[in-house]
C-alpha positions as CSV (number, residue, x, y, z in Angstrom):
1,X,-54.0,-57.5,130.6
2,X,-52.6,-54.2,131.8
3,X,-50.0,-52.2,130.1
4,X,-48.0,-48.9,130.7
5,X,-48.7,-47.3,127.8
6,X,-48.0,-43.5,126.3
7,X,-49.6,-42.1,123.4
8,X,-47.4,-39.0,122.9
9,X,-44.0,-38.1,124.2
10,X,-43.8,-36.1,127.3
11,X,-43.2,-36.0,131.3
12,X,-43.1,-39.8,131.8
13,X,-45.5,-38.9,135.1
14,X,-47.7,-37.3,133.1
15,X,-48.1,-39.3,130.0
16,X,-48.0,-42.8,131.1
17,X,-51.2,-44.6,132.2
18,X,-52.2,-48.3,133.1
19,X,-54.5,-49.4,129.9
20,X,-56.1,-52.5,129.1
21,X,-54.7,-54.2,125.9
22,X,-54.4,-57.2,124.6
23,X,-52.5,-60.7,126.1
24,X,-49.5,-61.1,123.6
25,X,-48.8,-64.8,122.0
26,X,-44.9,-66.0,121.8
27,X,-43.6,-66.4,118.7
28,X,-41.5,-69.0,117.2
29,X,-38.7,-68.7,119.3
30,X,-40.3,-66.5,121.9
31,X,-41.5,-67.0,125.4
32,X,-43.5,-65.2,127.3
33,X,-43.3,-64.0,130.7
34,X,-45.8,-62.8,133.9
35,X,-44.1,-59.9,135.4
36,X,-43.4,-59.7,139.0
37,X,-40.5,-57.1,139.3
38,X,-39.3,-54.5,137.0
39,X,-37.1,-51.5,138.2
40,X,-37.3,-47.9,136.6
41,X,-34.0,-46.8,134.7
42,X,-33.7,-43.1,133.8
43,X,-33.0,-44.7,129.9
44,X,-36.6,-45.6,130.4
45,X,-37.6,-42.7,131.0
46,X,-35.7,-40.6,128.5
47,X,-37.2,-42.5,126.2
48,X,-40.6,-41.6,127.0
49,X,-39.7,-38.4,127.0
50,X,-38.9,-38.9,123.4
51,X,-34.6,-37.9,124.4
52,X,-32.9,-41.7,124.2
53,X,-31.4,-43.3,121.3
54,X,-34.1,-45.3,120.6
55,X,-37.8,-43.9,119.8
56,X,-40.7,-46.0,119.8
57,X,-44.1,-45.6,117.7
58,X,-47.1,-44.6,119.5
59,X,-49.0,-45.8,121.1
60,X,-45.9,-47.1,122.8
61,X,-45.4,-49.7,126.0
62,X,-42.4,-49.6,128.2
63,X,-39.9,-50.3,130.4
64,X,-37.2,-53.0,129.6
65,X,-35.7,-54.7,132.5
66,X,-37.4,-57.5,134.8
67,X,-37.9,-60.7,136.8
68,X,-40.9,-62.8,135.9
69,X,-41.9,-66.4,135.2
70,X,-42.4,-68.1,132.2
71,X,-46.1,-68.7,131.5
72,X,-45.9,-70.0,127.9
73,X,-43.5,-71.0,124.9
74,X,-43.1,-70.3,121.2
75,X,-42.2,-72.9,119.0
76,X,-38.7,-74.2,118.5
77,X,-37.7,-73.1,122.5
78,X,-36.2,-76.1,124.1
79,X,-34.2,-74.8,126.8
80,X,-36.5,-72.8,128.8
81,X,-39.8,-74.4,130.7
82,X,-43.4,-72.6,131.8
83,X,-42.8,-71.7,135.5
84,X,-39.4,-71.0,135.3
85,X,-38.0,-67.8,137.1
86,X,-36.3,-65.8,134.4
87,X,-35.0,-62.3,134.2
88,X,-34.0,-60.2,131.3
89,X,-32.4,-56.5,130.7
90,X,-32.8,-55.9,127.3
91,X,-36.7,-56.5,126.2
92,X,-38.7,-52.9,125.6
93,X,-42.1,-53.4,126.7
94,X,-41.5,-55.2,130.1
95,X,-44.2,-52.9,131.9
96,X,-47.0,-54.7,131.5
97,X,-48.4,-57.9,133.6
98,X,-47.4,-60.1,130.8
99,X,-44.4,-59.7,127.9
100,X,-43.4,-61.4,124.9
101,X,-39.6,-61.5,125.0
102,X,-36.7,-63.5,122.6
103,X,-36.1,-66.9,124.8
104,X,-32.3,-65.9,123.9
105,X,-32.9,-62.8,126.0
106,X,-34.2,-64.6,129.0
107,X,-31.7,-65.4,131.7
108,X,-32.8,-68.3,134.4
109,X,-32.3,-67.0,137.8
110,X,-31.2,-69.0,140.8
111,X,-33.1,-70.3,143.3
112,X,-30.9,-68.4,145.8
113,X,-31.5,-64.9,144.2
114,X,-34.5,-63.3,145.4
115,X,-36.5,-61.4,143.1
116,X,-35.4,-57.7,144.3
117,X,-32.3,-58.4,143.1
118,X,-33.4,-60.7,140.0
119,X,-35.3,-57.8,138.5
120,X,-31.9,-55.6,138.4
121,X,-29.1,-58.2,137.6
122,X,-29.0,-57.4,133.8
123,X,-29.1,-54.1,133.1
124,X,-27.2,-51.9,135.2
125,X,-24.9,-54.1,136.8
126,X,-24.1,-55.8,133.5
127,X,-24.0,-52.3,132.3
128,X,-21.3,-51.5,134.6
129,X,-18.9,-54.3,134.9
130,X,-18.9,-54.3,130.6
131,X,-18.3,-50.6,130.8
132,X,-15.4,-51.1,133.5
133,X,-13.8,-54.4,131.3
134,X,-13.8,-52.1,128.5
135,X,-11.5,-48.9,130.0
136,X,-8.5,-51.4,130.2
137,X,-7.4,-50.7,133.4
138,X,-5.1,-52.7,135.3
139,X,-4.9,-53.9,138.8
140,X,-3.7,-50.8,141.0
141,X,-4.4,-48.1,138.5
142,X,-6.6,-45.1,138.9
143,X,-10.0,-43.8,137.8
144,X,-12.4,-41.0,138.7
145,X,-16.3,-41.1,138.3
146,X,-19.1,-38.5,138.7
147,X,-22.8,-39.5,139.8
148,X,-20.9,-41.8,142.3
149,X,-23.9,-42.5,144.0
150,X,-26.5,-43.5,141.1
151,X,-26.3,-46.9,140.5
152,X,-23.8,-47.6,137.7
153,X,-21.4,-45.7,139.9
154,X,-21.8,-47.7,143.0
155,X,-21.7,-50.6,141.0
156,X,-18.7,-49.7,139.3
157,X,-16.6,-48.8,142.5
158,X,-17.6,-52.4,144.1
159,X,-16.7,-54.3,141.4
160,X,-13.3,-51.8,140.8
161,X,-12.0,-52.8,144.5
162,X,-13.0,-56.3,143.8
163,X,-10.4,-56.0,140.4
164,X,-7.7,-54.2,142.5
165,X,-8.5,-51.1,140.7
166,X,-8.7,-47.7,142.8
167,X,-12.0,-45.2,142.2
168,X,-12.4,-41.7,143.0
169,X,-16.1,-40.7,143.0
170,X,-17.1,-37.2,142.7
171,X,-20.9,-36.5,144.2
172,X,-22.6,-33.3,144.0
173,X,-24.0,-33.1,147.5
174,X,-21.4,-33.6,150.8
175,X,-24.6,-35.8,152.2
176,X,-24.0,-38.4,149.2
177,X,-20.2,-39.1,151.0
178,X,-21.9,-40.6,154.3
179,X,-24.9,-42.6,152.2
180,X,-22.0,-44.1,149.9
181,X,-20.0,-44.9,152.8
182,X,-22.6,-46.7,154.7
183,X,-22.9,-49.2,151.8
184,X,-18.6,-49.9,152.5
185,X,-17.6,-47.6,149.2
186,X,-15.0,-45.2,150.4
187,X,-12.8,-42.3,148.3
188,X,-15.9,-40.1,147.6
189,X,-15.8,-36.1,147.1
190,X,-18.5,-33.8,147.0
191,X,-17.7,-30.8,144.4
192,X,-20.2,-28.8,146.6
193,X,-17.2,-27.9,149.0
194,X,-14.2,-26.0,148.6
195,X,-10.9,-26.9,147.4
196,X,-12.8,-30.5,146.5
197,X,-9.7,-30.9,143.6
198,X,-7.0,-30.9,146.6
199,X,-9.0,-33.2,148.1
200,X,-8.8,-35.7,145.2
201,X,-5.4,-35.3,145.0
202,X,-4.9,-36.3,148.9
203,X,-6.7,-39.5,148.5
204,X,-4.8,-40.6,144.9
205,X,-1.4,-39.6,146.2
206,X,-0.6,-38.2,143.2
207,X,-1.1,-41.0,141.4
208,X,-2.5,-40.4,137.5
209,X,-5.7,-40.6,137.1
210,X,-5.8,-42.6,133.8
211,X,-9.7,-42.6,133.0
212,X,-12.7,-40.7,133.8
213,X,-16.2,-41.6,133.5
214,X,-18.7,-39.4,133.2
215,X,-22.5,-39.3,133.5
216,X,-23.5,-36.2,134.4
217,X,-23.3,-33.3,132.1
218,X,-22.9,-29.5,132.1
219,X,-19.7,-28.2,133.9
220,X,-19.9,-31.6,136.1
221,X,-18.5,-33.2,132.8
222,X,-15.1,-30.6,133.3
223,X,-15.1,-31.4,136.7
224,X,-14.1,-35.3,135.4
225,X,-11.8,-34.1,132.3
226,X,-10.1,-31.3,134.7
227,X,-8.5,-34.4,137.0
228,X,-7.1,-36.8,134.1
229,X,-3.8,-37.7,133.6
230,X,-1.8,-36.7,129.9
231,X,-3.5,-39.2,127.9
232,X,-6.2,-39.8,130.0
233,X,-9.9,-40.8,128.2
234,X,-13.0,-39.6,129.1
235,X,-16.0,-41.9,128.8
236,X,-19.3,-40.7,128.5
237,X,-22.0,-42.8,129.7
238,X,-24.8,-40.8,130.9
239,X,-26.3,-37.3,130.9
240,X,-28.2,-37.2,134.3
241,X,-28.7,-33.2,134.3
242,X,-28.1,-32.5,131.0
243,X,-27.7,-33.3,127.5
244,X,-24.9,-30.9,126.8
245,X,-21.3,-31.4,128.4
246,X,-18.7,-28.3,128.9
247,X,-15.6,-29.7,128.5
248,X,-12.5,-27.1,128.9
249,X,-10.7,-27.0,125.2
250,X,-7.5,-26.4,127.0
251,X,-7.8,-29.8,129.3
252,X,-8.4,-31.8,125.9
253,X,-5.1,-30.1,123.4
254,X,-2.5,-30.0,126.7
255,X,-3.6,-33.4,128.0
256,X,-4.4,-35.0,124.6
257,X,-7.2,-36.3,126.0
258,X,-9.5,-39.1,124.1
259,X,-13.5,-38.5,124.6
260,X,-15.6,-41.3,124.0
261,X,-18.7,-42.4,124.5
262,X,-20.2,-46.3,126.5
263,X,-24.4,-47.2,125.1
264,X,-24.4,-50.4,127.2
265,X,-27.0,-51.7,124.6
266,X,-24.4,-51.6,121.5
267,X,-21.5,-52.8,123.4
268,X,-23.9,-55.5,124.6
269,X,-25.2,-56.4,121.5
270,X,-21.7,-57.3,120.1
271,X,-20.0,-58.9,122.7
272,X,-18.6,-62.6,121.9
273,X,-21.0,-64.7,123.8
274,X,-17.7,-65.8,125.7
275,X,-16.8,-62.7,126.9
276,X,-20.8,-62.4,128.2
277,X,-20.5,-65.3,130.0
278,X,-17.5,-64.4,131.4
279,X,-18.8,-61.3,133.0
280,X,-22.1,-62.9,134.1
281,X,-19.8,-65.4,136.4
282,X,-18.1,-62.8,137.9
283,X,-21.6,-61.1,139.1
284,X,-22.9,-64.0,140.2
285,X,-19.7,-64.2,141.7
286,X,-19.6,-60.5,143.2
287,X,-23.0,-61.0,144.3
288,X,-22.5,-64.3,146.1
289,X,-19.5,-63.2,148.4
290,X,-21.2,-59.5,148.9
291,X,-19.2,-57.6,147.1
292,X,-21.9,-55.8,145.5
293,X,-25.3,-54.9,146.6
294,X,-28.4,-53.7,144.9
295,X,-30.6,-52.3,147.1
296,X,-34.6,-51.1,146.8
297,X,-35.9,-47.7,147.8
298,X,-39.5,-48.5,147.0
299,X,-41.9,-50.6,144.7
300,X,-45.5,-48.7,143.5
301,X,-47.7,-50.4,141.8
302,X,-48.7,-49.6,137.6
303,X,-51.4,-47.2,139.1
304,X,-48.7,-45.2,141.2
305,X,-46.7,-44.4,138.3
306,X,-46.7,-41.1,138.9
307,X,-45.7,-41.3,142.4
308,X,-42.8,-43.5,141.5
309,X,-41.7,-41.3,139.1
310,X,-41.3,-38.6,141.1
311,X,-39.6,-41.4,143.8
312,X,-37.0,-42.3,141.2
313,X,-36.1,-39.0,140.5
314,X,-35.9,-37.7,144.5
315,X,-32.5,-36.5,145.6
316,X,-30.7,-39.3,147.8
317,X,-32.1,-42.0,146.6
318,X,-30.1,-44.7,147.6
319,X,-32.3,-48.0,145.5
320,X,-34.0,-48.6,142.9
321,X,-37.9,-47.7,142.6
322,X,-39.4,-50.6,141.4
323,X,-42.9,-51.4,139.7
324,X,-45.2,-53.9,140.1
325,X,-48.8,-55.1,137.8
């Protein structure tokens, strides 16, 4: 079969090539799955890069999100069947036209789902909604988020209105306010334009800004810490442009700010199986009645990597780039 592979860290469009290697075999209590869908995450490709938490040994696979079907069992799996339409957010290898994932890692999809959306239901979405259950916000309080138009932060403002909480979104370019808007997700500021910080303060009222989440880096990160509230926190969750954030001293001492940081994978690795379920209901939910959308900017194929490389990382994106075998 074909695989995504990398022998040596580097430029993900560079060092990542469609290779022949072998079919995999599920294990006991494995299943394997034929690819159809997998969408490109910048932690993918920070970690081919060699700059993500997790490091892999070369020669090294990739990807970890998709939708598939099951096209054989290991031993001991009972509750899944070959053909069945599963997705899964949290298996590293998934770039390949077949993986061998943990059957407790598999999620059956819905008949009603198609497989556009299937292929990005775990990761960032579930990413988001554990990320906003854990800032303990109540209904009618106030938060403020950079990268408001990637897709953890349009995620996170849908499924914020939907919880009666209020989000302020800070984008770098005064073009991201009408592409946010068209998707229905209003309160947006670009910090490309003058006097952006009154601006905030005009659409919150005054209200306090209790949390800020950012997931940018660089000054963007003061841009977030400079509109909190005394006591605010400041969660980091990303570092789209760069590893290193410049956070005013003065902002943290006089506001006695908390900084902290949100790895999806951790949280998600232990969460009480209750509280997962929990959160999965109210996605399907959120998806059902249109609260949230996850749209597609384009799909390439394993021997476009390049090309949708460069796709994922083109300014205004408003999808995901997905791949296909």
């Amino acid at each position: 079969m074909k695989a995504l592979i990398h022998h040596a860290f580097g430029n993900p469009a560079e060092v990542l090539t469609a290779e022949e290697i072998a079919t995999p075999e599920p294990g006991p209590g494995e299943a394997r799955v034929r690819l159809t869908l997998s969408p490109i995450h910048n932690h993918d490709l920070w970690t081919v890069t060699g700059n993500y938490g997790f490091k892999p040994e070369m020669p090294a696979r990739s990807g970890t999100e998709a939708v598939g079907v099951i096209d054989a069992l290991g031993e001991g799996v009972d509750h899944l069947e070959v053909g069945q339409r599963v997705a899964t957010g949290g298996t590293f290898g998934v770039w390949a036209e077949q993986f061998v994932a943990k059957a407790a890692a598999l999620i059956p999809v819905p008949d009603g789902i198609p497989d556009d959306v299937a292929a990005q239901l775990v990761a960032m979405p579930f990413s988001a909604i554990s990320l906003l259950d854990s800032l303990d916000l109540a209904e009618g309080d106030w938060m403020i988020q950079n990268a408001a138009n990637g897709a953890v932060g349009r995620l996170v403002a849908q499924l914020a209105a939907a919880r009666g909480i209020n989000v302020v979104g800070l984008v770098r370019r005064t073009d991201g306010i009408g592409e946010l808007e068209a998707q229905g997700i209003a309160r947006i500021v670009a910090t490309d334009t003058d006097g952006w910080q009154e601006r905030v303060l005009e659409i919150t009222g005054g209200a306090p800004l209790k949390v800020g989440v950012e997931s940018v880096g660089g000054p963007a990160a003061s841009d977030v810490m400079s509109q909190l509230a005394e006591n605010g926190t400041l969660v980091v969750f990303g570092a789209m442009a760069s590893p290193t954030m410049e956070i005013g001293s003065g902002d943290v001492i006089f506001k006695q700010a908390t900084v902290r940081g949100f790895w999806g994978s951790k949280v998600s690795a232990a969460m009480p199986a209750e509280d997962r379920s929990r959160l999965m209901r109210e996605l399907f939910a959120r998806l059902s009645d249109g609260t949230i959308t996850l749209p597609v900017e384009a799909t390439f194929s394993f021997g476009e990597i390049a090309d949708a490389v460069k796709a994922h990382f083109t300014p205004g994106r408003a999808g995901k780039v997905m791949l296909r075998p």
